[in-house]
N, C-alpha and C positions, 0 to 999 in steps of 0.2 A: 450286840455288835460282834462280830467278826475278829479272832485275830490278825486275818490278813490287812480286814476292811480297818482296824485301828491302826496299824503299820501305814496303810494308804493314808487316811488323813491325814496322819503325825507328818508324813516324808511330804504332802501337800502343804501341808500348814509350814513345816522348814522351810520348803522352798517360796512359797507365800512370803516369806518374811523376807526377801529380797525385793518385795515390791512396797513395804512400807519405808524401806530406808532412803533414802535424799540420795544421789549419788556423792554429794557432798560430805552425808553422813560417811560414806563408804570408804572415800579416802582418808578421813581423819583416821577412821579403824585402822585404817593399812600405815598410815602415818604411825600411828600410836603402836603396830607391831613392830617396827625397825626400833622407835624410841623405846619400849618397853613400858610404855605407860598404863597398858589394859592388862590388866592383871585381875583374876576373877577365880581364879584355880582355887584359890583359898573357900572359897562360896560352893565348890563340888562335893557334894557329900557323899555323892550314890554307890550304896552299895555293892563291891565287884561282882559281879557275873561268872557264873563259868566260863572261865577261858577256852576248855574245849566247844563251848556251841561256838562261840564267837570265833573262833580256829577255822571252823568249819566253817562259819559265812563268808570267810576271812579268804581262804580257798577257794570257796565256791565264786565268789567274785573275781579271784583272779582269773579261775578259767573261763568263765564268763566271758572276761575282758580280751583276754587274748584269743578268743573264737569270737571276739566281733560281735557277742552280745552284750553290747553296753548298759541298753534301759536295764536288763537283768543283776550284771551289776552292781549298778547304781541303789538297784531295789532291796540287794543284799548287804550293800554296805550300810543304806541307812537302819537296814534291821540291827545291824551293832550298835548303830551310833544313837538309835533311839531306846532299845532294850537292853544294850548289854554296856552298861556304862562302866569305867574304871577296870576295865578290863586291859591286861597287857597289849590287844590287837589293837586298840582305840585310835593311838596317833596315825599308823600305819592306815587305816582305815578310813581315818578319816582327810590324809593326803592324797591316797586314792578314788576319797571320792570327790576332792576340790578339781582334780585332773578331770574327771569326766565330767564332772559340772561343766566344765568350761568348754569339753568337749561338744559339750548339749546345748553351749551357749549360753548358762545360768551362769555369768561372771559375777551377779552379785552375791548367791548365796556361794559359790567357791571361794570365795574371800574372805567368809563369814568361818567356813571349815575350817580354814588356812588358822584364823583367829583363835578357835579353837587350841586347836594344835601348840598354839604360843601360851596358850593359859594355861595346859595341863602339862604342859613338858619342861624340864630344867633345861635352861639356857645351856650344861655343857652336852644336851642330847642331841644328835644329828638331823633329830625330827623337825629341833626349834631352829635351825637353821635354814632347812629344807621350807619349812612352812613360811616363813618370810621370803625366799628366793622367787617362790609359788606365787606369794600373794602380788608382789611385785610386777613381775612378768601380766597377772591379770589383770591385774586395776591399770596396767599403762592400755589392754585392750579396751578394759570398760572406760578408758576416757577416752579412746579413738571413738567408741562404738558414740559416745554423748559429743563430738565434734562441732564446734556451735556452740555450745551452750558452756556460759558460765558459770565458772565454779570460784567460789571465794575460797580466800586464804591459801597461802604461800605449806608448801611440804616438803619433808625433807627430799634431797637428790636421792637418787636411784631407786624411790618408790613409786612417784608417782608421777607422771609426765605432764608436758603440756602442749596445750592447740591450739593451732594461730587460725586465724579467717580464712574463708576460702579465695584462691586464684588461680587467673584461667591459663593450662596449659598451653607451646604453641600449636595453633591451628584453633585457638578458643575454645579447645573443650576443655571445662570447667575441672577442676579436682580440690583433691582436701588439702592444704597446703597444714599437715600435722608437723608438729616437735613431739617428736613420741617418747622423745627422751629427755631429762630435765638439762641432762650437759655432756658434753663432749671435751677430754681434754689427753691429751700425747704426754705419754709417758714412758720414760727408757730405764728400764729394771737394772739395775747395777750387775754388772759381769754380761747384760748383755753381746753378744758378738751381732755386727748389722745385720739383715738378712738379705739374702739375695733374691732370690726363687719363691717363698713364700706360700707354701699348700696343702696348711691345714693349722686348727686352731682345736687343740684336743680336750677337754677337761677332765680331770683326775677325780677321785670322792673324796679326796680330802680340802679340793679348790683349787689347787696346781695349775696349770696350763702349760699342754705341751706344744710346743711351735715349731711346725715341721719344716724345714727350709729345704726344696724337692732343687735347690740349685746348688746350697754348698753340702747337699747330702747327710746332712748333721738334724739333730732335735733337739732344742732347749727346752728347760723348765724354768715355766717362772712361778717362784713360790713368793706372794708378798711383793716386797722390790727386787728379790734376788733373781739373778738368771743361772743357770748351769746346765753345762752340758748333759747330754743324757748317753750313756755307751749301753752296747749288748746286741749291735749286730753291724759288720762296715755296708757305709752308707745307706744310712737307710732311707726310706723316700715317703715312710708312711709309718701312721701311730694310731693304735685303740687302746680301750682299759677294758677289761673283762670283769665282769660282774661281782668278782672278790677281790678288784684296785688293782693286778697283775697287769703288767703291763705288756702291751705286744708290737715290737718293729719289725718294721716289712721294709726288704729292701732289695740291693744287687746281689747282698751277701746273703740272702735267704732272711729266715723270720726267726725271731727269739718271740718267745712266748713263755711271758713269767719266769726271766733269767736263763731258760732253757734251749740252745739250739733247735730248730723247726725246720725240717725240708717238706715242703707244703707243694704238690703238684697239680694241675687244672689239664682237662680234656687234651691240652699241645705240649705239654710237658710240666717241668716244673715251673714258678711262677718268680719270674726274677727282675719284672718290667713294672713292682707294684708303681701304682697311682695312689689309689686311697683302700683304707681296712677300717673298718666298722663291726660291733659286736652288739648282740642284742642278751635277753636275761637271761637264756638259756646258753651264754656262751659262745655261740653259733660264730665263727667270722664271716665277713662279708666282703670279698676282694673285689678292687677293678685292677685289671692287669693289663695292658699294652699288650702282650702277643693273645688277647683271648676279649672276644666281644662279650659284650653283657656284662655282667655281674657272676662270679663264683660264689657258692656257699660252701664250706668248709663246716661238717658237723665237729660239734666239739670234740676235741683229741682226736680225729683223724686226719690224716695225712693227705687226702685226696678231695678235692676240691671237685665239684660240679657245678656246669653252667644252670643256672638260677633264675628266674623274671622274666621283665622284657627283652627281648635280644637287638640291642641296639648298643652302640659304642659308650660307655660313660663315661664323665671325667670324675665323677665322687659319687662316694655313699655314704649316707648318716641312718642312722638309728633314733629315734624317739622314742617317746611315751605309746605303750602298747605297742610295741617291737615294731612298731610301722616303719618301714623303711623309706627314704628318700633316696631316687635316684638324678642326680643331675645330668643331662647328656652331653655329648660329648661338641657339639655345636653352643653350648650355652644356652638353648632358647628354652628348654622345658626340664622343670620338675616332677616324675612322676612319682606316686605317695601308693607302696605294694603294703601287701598283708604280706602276713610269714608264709602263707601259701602259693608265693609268687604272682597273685593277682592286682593285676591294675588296678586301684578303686578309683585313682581321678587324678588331675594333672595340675600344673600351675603352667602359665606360658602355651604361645609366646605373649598373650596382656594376661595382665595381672591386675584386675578392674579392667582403668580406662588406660593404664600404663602400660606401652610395648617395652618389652625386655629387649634388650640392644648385644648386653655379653654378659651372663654369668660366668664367672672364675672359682666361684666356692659359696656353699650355703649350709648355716646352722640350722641347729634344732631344737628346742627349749623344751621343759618336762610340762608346759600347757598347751602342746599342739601349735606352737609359732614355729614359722618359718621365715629364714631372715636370708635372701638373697643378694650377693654380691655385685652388682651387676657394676664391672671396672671400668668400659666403654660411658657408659652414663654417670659415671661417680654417684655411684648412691647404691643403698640398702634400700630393695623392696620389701615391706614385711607382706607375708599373707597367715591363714591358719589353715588350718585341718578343720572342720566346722559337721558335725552331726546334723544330717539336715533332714528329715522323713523315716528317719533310719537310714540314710546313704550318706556316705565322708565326701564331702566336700569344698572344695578352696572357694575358700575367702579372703579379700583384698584388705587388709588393715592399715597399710601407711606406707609412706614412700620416705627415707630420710636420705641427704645430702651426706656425702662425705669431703669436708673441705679438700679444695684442693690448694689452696693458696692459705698463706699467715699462718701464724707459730703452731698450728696445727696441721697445715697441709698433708696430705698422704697422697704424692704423685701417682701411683700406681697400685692401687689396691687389687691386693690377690690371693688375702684367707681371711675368714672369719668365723668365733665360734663362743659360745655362751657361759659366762663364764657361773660359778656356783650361786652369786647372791642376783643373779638377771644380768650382770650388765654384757655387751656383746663388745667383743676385741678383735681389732683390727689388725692385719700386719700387711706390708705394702712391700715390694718390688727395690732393692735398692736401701729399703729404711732402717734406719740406724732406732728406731722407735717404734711402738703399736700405739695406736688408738683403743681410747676407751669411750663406751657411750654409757650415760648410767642418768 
């Protein structure tokens, strides 16, 4: 036998093991990582490996990923994870390859990965946090994708969701009537100030959330229960984090970038009408600006901005997993999901399944390829994903959920949202002295 052709069996045989387990087995695992009850690291013996091969696959898979060769990827990461065990790149490795799993649609062995991750890493590592966030996010996919079908036993909130029976939309076409999320509940972080405006829901790497308020021109953070202001450019109207936690505001008064003054200029001048900023690993910003259509890209540290993508009006841009970009338009109706190369790969909207999108106001992005749309006119969160399908990206319809608008929870007017470090997605509304949480 073959090196490569044992590499192939062992990565068939891993992923084979997602077809022996129950989906039931699957969430108890995910259950048992939030509780910390699977613990197995002690039973690892394997001798470290060179770090520089495993560097090098380590590498090689990144590039892979972001040119859009995924199976490639995929192919090299498990070379680490089955040959180069106890190796510094491991956790790393093996978070990136729970992401493409899920990209490829194997939600049950990415959860298995994720699990992983929790058994070799000390609880104060980034990794072990990371890897529960991850695992979360997926298994609330793998219970939409099992919709119907029962699952016993009760798990903890924010890991693992649940599904009610199906009912028929109106006009009777039938849909999934999902709870994707275990609970919903309204919470007002202390020192919050109410919001007005509401347009954008940012997350920091250490778990922060920044809360861009585009009406009273200000940005809170809320860390925990606290809220506080955030200063370093006047009014700003828009927030990213740069891939070393640096933060960047966009505003009337120009752009601070990492505590530093930023005069940033696009094809019409300087850029002083920001909407929404987004940054991918490379650092790269990613602007919508009022006097300038499309999308700008702004390469790292330079000054001058070019038009970028599709050329159409947008109201937001996010960033995800594999620098994929989401552009929201400027009408609400469509998502479109670009490579770093300004290509279109596929779109969401205006249905999303069998659901017509009525008015997006703002959409997240989650580090498993979820997409979670605002849609304020319909009160509700559409989710969909990004989905590897033949080797071509594309949208999938995953669940539709309700944003109360009535009782101790109501959110009259929903108009940001955005994901917060452990899965759960935060809401801030129009007018609201409070955000929602769904976990």
């Amino acid at each position: 036998m073959t090196a490569s052709s044992g590499i192939f069996n062992r990565r068939e045989r891993m992923r084979g093991s997602r077809r022996g387990h129950t989906l039931v087995h699957l969430l108890v695992l995910v259950a048992a990582l939030a509780g910390g009850m699977v613990r197995t690291s002690g039973a690892r013996q394997a001798a470290p490996s060179s770090p520089s091969v495993s560097g090098q696959l380590l590498g090689r898979a990144v590039t892979a990923e972001f040119s859009g060769q995924y199976d490639r990827a995929i192919d090299s990461l498990y070379q680490i994870v089955v040959e180069h065990p106890g190796t510094p790149e491991i956790p790393e490795a093996r978070l990136q390859l729970a992401r493409l799993l899920a990209l490829s649609g194997s939600l049950s062995a990415a959860v298995l990965q994720c699990q992983a991750v929790r058994d070799e890493t000390r609880e104060d590592q980034p990794e072990h946090a990371a890897a529960l966030g991850l695992a979360t996010t997926i298994a609330r996919r793998l219970r939409a994708e099992q919709s119907g079908k029962a699952v016993a036993g009760a798990l903890p909130a924010g890991v693992i969701v649940s599904i009610g029976a199906q009912r028929p939309q109106a006009g009777g076409a039938p849909a999934q009537a999902r709870a994707y999320f275990n609970s919903v509940e309204a919470f007002t972080p202390g020192g919050l100030t109410p919001l007005d405006d509401p347009s954008g829901v940012v997350l920091e790497r250490n778990g922060a959330l920044l809360v861009v308020d585009g009406g009273r021109r200000s940005v809170q953070r809320v860390s925990g229960n606290v809220a506080s202001a955030v200063t370093g450019t006047a009014e700003p109207a828009a927030a990213a984090v740069l891939p070393d936690g640096s933060l960047v505001l966009g505003g009337a008064g120009g752009f601070n970038v990492g505590g530093q003054a930023r005069a940033l200029a696009g094809p019409r001048g300087p850029l002083r009408k920001v909407r929404a900023i987004a940054t991918n690993s490379k650092g790269d910003l990613f602007v919508v600006d009022r006097d300038h259509d499309g999308t700008l890209r702004c390469k790292g540290g330079t000054p001058t901005c070019v038009a970028w993508g599709p050329v159409a009006k947008m109201r937001t841009v996010k960033i995800g997993a594999s620098d994929l970009v989401y552009l929201l338009d400027e009408r609400g109706e469509t998502v479109r999901v670009v490579d770093d190369n300004g290509r279109q790969l596929t779109v969401f909207g205006p249905l999303v399944g069998a659901t017509r999108i009525e008015k997006l106001v703002d959409i997240a992005v989650d580090s498993a390829y979820t997409v979670f749309m605002l849609d304020a006119d319909a009160h509700r969160i559409q989710i969909g994903a990004v989905k590897l399908v033949n080797g071509q990206i594309s949208p999938d319809s995953v669940a539709g959920i309700v944003v109360p608008a009535e009782g101790d929870r109501a959110m009259k007017t929903p108009a940001a949202i955005g994901v917060g470090l452990d899965g759960s997605v935060i809401v801030a509304g129009r007018g609201a002295p409070r955000l929602l949480r769904f976990r």
